[in-house]
Every structure is written in structure tokens, then in C-alpha cells.
C-alpha positions in Angstrom: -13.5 75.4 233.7 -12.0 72.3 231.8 -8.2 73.0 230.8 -6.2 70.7 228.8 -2.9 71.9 230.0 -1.1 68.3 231.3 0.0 69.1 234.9 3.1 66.7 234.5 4.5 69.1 232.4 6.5 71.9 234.5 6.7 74.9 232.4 10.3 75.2 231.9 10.5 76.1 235.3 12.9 73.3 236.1 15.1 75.6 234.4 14.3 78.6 236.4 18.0 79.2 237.7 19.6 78.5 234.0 17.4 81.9 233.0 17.5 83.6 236.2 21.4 83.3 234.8 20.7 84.8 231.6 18.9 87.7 233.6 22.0 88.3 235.4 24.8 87.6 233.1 24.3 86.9 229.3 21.3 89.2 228.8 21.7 92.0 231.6 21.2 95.9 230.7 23.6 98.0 231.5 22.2 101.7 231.9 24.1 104.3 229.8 25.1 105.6 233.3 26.8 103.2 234.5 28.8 103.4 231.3 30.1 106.6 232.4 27.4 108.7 229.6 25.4 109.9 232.3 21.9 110.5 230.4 19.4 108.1 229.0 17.1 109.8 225.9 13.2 110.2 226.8 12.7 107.5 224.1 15.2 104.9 225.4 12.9 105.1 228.7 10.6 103.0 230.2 7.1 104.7 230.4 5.2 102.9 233.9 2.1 103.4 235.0 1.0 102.3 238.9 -2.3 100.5 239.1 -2.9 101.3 242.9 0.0 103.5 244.0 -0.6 103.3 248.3 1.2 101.0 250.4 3.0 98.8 248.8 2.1 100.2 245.1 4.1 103.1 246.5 6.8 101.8 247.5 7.2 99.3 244.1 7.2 102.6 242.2 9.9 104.3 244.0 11.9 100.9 243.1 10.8 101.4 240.0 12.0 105.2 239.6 15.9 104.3 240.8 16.4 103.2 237.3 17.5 106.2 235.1 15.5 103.7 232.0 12.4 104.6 233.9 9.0 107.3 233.9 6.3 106.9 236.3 3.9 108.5 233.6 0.3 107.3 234.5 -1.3 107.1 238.3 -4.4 105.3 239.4 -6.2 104.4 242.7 -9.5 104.2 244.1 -8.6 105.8 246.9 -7.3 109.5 246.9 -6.3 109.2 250.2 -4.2 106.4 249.5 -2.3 108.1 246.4 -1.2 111.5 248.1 2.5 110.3 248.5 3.1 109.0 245.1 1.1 111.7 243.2 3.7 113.6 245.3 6.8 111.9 244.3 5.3 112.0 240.1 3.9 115.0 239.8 3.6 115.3 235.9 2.0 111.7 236.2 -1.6 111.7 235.2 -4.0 110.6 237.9 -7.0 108.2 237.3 -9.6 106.3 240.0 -10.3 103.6 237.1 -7.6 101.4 235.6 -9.6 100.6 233.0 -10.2 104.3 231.9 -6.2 104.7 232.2 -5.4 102.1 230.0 -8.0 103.0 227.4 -6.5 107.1 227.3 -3.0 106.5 228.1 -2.1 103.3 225.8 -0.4 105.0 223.3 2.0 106.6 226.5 3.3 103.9 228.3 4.9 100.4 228.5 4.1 98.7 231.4 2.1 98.7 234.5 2.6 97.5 238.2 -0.2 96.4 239.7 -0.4 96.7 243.5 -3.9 96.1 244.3 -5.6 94.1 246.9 -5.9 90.8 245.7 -9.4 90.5 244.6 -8.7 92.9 241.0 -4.9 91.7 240.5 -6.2 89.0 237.7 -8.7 92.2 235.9 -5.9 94.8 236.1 -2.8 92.6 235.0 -4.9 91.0 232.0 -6.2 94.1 230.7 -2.8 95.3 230.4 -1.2 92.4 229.0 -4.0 92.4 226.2 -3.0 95.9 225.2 0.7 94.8 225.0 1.7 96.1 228.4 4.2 95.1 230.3 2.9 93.7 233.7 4.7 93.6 237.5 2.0 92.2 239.8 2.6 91.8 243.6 2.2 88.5 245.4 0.1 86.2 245.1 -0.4 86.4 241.4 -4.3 86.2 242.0 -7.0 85.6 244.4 -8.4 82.1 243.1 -7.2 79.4 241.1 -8.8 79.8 238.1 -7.5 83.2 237.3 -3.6 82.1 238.1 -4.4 79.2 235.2 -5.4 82.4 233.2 -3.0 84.4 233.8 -0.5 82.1 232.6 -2.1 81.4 229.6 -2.5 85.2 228.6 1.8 85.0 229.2 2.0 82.0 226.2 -0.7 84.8 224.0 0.2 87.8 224.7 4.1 87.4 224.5 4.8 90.6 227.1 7.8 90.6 229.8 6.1 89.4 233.5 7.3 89.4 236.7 5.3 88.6 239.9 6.3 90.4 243.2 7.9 88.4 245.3 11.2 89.6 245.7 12.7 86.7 247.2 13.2 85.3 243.8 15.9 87.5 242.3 17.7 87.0 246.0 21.1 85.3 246.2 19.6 83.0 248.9 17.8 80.5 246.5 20.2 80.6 244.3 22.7 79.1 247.0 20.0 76.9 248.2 19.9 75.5 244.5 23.6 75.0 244.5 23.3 73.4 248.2 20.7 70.7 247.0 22.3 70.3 243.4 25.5 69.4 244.9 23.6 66.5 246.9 24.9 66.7 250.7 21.2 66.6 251.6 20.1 63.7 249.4 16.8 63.7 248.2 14.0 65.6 250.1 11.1 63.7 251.4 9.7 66.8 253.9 9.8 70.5 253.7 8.4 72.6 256.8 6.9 76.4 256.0 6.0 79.0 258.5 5.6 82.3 258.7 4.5 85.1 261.5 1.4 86.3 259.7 -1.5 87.3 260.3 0.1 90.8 261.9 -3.0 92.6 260.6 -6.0 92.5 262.6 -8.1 89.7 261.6 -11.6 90.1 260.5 -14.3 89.6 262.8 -18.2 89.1 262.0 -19.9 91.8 261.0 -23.0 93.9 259.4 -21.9 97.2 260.0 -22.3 99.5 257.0 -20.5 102.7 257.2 -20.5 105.6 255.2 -18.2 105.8 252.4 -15.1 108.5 252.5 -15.6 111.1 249.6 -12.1 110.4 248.5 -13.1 106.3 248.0 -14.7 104.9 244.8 -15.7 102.1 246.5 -17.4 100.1 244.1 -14.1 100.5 242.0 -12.6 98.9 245.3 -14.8 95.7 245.0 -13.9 95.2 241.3 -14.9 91.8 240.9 -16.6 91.3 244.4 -19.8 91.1 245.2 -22.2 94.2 245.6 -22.0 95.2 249.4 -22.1 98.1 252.0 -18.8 99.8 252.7 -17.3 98.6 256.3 -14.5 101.0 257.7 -12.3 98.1 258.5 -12.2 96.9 255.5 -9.3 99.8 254.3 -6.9 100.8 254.0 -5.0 97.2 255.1 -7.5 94.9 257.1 -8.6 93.0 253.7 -6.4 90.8 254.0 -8.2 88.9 256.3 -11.9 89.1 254.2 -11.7 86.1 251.5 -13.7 88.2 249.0 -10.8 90.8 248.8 -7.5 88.9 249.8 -6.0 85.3 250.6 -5.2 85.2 253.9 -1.9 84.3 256.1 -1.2 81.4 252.9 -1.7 84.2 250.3 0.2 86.7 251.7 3.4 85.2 252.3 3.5 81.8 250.7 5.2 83.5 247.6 8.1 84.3 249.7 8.8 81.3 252.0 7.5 78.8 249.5 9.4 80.3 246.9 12.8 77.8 247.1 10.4 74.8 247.8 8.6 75.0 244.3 11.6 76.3 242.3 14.5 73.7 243.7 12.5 70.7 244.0 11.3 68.4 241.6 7.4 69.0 241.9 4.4 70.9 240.5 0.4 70.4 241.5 0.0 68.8 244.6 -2.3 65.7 244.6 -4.0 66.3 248.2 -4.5 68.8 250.8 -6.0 69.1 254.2 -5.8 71.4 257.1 -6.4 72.2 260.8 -7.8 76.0 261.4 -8.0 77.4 264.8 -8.5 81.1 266.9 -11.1 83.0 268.1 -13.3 83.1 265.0 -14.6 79.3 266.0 -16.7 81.1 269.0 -18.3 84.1 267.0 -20.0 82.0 263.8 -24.0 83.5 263.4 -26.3 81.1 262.1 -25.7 82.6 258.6 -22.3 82.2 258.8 -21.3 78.9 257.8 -19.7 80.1 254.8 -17.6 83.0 256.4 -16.5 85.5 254.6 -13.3 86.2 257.3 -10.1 84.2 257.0 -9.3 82.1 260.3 -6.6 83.1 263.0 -4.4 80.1 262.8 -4.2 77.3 260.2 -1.7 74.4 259.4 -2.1 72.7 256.0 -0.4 69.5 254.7 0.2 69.4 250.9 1.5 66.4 249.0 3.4 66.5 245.8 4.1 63.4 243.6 8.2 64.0 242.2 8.3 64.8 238.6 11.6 62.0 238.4 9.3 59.8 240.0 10.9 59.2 243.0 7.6 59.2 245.1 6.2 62.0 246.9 7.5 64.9 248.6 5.2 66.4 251.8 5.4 70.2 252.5 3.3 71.6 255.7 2.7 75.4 256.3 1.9 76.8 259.6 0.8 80.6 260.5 -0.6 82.9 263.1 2.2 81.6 266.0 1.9 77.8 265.5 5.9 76.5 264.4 6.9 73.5 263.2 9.0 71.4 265.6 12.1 72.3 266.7 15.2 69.6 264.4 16.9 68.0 266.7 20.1 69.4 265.0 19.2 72.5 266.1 21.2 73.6 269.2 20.3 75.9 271.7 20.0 79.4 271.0 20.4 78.9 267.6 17.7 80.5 265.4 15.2 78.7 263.5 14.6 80.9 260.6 13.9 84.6 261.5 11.0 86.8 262.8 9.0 86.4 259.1 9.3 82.8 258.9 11.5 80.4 257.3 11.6 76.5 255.4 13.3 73.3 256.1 14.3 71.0 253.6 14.4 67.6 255.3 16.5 65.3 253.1 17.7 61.1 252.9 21.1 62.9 253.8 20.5 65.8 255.4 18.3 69.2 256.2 19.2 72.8 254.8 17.1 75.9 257.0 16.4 78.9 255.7 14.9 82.8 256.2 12.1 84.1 254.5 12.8 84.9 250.9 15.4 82.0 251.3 17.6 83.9 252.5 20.8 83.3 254.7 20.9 79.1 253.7 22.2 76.8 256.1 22.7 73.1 256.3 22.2 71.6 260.2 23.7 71.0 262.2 25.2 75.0 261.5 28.6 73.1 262.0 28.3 71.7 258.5 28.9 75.1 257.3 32.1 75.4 258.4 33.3 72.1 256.6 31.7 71.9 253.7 32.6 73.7 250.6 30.0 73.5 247.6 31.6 76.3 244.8 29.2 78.9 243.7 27.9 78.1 240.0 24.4 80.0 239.5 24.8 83.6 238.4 23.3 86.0 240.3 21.0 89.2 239.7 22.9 92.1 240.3 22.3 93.9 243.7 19.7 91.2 244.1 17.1 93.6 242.6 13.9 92.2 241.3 12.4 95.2 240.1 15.6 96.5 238.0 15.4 93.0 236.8 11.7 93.4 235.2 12.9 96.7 234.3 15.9 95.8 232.0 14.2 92.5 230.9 11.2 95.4 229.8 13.5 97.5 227.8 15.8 94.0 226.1 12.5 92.6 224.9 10.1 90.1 224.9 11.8 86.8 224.0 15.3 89.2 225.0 14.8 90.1 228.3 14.6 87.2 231.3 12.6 87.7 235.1 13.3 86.1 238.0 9.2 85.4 238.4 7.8 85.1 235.0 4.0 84.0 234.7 5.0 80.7 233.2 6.3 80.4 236.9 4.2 82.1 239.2 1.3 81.2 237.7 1.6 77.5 238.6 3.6 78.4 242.0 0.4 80.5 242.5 -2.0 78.0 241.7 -0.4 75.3 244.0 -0.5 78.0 247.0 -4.1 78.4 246.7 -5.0 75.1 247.0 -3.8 75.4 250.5 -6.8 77.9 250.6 -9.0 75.2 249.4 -8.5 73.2 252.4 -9.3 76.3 254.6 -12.5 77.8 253.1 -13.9 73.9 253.3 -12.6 73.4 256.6 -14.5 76.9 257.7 -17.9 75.0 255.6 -17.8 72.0 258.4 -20.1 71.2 261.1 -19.5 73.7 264.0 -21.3 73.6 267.3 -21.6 77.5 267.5 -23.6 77.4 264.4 -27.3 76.6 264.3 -27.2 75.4 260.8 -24.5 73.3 258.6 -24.1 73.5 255.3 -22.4 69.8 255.3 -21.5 67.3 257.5 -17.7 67.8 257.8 -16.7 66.3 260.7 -13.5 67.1 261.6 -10.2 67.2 259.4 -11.1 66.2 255.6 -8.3 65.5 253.0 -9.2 67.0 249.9 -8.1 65.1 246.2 -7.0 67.8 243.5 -7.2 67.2 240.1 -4.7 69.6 238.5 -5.6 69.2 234.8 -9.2 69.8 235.3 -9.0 72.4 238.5 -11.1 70.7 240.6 -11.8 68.8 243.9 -12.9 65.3 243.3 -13.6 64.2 246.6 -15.7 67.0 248.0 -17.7 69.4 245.7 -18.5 72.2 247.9 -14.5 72.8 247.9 -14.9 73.6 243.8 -17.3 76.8 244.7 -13.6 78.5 245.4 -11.6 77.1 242.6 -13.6 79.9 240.8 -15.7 82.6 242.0 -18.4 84.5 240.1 -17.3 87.9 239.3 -20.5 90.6 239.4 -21.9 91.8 236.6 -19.5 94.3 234.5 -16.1 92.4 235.2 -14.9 89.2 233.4 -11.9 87.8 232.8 -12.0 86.6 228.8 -8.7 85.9 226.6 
């Protein structure tokens, strides 16, 4: 698991909004219908296939299929019952239940793939592409464990194909103001960021050993890709897996991408140093004497990450909060005004200053909101048109690798990804201590434990139980090779 990738170096991502520019501006496709032709040739198109094609796969597609540069050609999920809608809305798009069988038949037809799978087979799906040339869109978070986001942004460096990760957020006008707010130094340099978000609104796992019987229209061993071998649980589909670590990441995973997203491309930082945690709800009362290594993510957690400054300038201390616990209120905050929306929101808290935003950073504001009507910092960052982040892979697709410029690139989301799940890290461990409603322990973690990272290597040094989720041992018939 040894890398030798220095973590002080941030992969031109300090230079995210300079290319995000080029996106917009200097390298932008205009479609030949906006030039007043009004048709685009079969073979100036954009041949897609969708690697799960429910939920949110469907709706990516649709984004997909506003372009006129765009076929949907290729279909594939485990779950029939999950695909009626888009097989549907692409009826002369082959259908498959294995991605793996799609991308061996249908190579020589398309382009690129989205991949909208749980998070446990985004890392498989997104690789195999990208080693047959593919294109790749792959929803938020990137992957399910470290060690396959460090991959993943290697295979971006090999295999030289346009990237984009899902979270939408990053092709939004908000950050892009946000960039301009903190460039133009009003808030001084920023010391403290607060994160929070509403999640979990899925129901959250709960202890069980129930094995049900498995829908005809489910390959569900397809489903567990990587995972281990188990019985097929009803509540696992078609949306609970969020909250089961073996299939997805939790509150942190789900929605980090988004309200982190200005914190890791504005400021100065990349791995964090440290971690730690506090976990709380209902699953504390139900643990089973097997269950000190649970395999259901926790109700409520707060975790407290610190990242050394790349100038230098000391640290910088970023907190997240979910499942109804919120940072404190600023005191700059008046009230009845809002802090952030009903998704979440960050704070920058700065020598000078503190700038509030909504998830996806949108709608920036410095506090106290009277500031805004004073101040006047000009808008210098280019902006991607319509603030569409799936047009943007798609153009960026058709210019050309080392052509075409994404808001998210894997050179990007692959580290952001990486520094998210450490967060998780601190959780799983957390869920490993001493707990009086189990009969057995698996360590004597008493308590809250800081956890030391060491970026270059991927590993915990201070607590070795916490490495078991750096990487996790995929079953027999998976791997994830270069």
C-alpha cells in the first residue's frame, strides 16, 4: 500500500479556478446549434453509456441527453427494476446487468461512461473504463475507501482520458465568487472552517441477520461487486445502503463533496495531519456481542480535521457535523437571518473576517450580511456557462484529452476524496471502542481518540486497527490492478 506520491505537492489544484476558466472561456464548445446549423452528424456525437441508470444514474443521463453532442448508446444495471425509466427514455440503448460484459461488447461503440453506482463498485466500474480509453463521469464521493481514490488518480496521470467527478457544486458560480471573496483578502487568512449538512435523511441501518429472498429482477451478487459474500437483506435497496459501510460512506460520504467542495479548492491545504471524532444516536444501545466492528454507519457524528497550510502559515481546522447537530451560531449572525440552508452550509472563519455559504457554495456571503452591501470585490473568474457540470464533461469529452478542461478532474477529486474519507477513519475506529452494551471489545478505546495520518504512505500511525479501512479486501473475482 506504499505510495511515493509526496503529499506536499497539490496537484495543480491550486490552479483549479485558472482551468475551470479555460473550461468556460478559452476552450468552451459551442454546439453547431447554437450556431444557428441546427444538426450535429452521428459522428461528431458523444456515444455514453450509463453504468447503473436508477436514481441518480437516471437522472445524470437525462443531463447528459440535453446536449445535441450526445447518445445514450449502452445501458447497465443490476437491478431491472431500477432501469425501467431510463430504458424508457433510450430505447435503442442496449441493456446489460454486468458492466464488465458491456464494456467488453460495446467498446468499439461508445466514448464514455457515467457511473452512478452505490459506492462500494464506483472504483471497479470507473477504472475499467478508463483502461479501455473511456471517458469517465463518476458521482460523489469518487470511491468508497482511500486506497482506491489514490488509484483512481493515478489511472487519470496513465490513462490520459477526460474525468469529472459528480459533484455539481463545482461548476457553480458560488465558489467561484467565494474564490474571488477570499483572493481579494477582506477575510484575512482562515484559521477555522465549520461544515454541516442535514444528512442522514435515509433511514439508518439497524442490526440485523435477516436474509431475504432475492427479487428475480436483482443480480445481487453483481450488487455486492467487491463486498463480501452475504445474504440479500430487503433494506439494503434500492436507497438504504448508504447507511451499510460495506456498500456506501455514510452522512461524510454523501455530501462532503458538495459542502467541502470551496474548503479544499479555495484554501491553501491538502491531506490533513490528524482526525478524531464524536459519534452518537440510537445505534450505541443496539450493539450484539459480535458487533464491535459494525457494519452500519452511526446516526450523528462530528469530526475535527487539521490541515497544515501549504504557504506555511500554520494550520487550518475544519469540523463537520451531520444527522441535526450544527455548529454554533457567529455572533455576526443576526436574528432571523439564515445560517446556510436546509442541506447545509460552510463558514470560513478568517484573521479579518468570516464568509457563509449554502451547500454547493452557493449564495456567498461575508457577516455580518451588512458587509455585502458595502463592499465591492469585481468579478474576475470566468464562469461555466449555465453553471452546468455535466455539459462541461461533455464538451471537455468531445475537445480532447489535454483540449478539453472539467470542473472536477481526478487529479482533483481524487485527493479532495481521499481527505474526506479520513473523516471516515475516525468514525469506523470510534464504532471499534470499548462500549458498555457490548460483551466483548475488540480494543480498549476509551473515549474520543485522535488519530495521526500519514498521507504519503496511507496509513494511521497511531492506532493500527484504523488501517484495516484505509483498504478493504475485495472478494475473490474483483481487483483493482493498473
Amino acid at each position: 500500500m506504499n505510495d511515493q506520491t509526496n503529499p506536499t505537492e497539490n496537484p495543480s489544484r491550486r490552479d483549479f479556478i485558472k482551468t475551470s476558466s479555460l473550461a468556460a472561456s478559452s476552450f468552451f464548445i459551442v454546439p453547431r446549434h447554437v450556431l444557428g446549423k441546427g444538426f450535429v452528424a452521428p459522428s461528431d456525437k458523444l456515444n455514453i453509456a450509463g453504468i447503473g441508470v436508477g436514481g441518480k444514474g437516471k437522472s445524470d443521463l437525462a443531463s447528459f441527453a440535453k446536449s445535441p453532442n450526445v447518445n445514450i448508446v449502452a445501458l447497465c444495471d443490476v437491478d431491472d427494476r431500477q432501469a425501467v425509466t431510463s430504458r424508457e427514455n433510450f430505447p435503442k440503448a442496449k441493456y446489460y446487468k454486468d458492466f464488465r460484459e458491456m464494456l467488453k461488447k460495446e467498446k468499439n461503440s461508445i466514448d464514455a461512461c457515467s457511473i452512478s453506482t452505490p459506492d462500494n463498485t464506483h472504483a471497479v466500474a470507473t477504472l475499467a473504463a478508463m483502461q479501455l480509453g473511456k471517458h469517465v463521469y463518476t458521482q460523489k464521493p469518487l470511491t468508497h475507501d482511500i486506497y482506491e481514490a489514490r488509484i483512481l488518480g493515478q489511472a487519470a496521470k496513465k490513462y490520459k482520458v477526460i474525468t469529472q467527478m459528480g459533484n455539481q457544486g463545482g461548476s457553480g458560480n458560488g465558489v467561484r465568487r467565494m474564490k474571488e471573496i477570499y483572493d481579494s483578502g477582506i477575510i484575512g487568512d482562515v484559521h477555522k472552517v465549520l461544515c454541516w449538512t442535514n444528512r442522514p435523511v435515509w433511514p439508518q441501518a439497524v442490526p440485523t441477520d435477516n436474509v431475504d429472498p432475492i427479487p428475480k429482477e436483482l443480480d445481487f451478487d453483481l450488487w455486492l461487486g467487491p463486498a463480501p459474500k452475504v445474504g440479500y437483506n430487503k433494506e439494503y435497496l434500492p436507497w438504504n445502503w448508504r447507511g451499510w459501510w460495506p456498500y456506501g460512506t455514510g452522512a461524510l460520504g454523501d455530501m462532503a463533496c458538495h459542502i467541502m467542495d470551496p474548503v479544499y479548492r479555495i484554501l491553501p491545504i491538502l491531506y490533513p495531519v490528524s482526525v478524531e471524532c464524536s459519534v452518537g444516536g440510537t445505534w450505541t444501545f443496539t450493539l450484539r456481542e459480535k458487533d464491535n466492528n459494525p457494519d452500519w454507519t452511526p446516526f450523528t457524528t462530528s469530526i475535527h480535521l487539521d490541515y497544515p497550510r501549504n504557504d506555511g502559515k500554520g494550520n487550518i481546522k475544519v469540523s463537520w457535523y451531520d444527522g441535526g447537530i450544527l455548529p454554533e451560531l457567529p455572533e455576526e449572525l443576526l436574528p432571523g437571518e439564515v445560517f446556510g440552508n436546509s442541506d447545509g452550509g460552510v463558514l470560513f472563519i478568517g484573521s479579518k473576517g468570516k464568509l457563509l455559504a449554502d451547500c454547493y457554495g452557493a449564495n456567498p456571503r461575508l457577516l455580518p450580511l451588512k458587509e455585502n452591501q458595502i463592499v465591492n470585490i469585481p468579478e474576475t473568474i470566468a464562469r461555466v456557462p449555465n453553471e452546468d457540470h455535466y455539459l462541461n464533461w461533455v464538451d471537455a469529452c468531445i475537445a480532447g484529452y489535454g483540449k478539453g478542461v472539467t470542473s472536477s478532474p481526478f487529479e482533483y477529486a481524487a485527493p479532495f476524496t481521499e481527505s474526506i474519507l479520513i473523516g471516515n477513519l475516525a468514525i469506523r475506529s470510534w464504532m471499534l471502542r470499548d462500549n458498555p452494551a457490548a460483551k466483548r471489545t475488540v480494543d480498549k478505546y476509551n473515549g474520543r481518540k485522535k488519530l495521526y495520518w500519514d498521507a504519503a504512505n496511507m496509513k494511521v500511525t497511531n492506532y493500527d486497527l484504523a488501517n484495516q479501512f484505509v483498504k478493504r479486501e475485495y472478494r475473490e473475482g474483483w481487483d483493482l490492478k493498473l
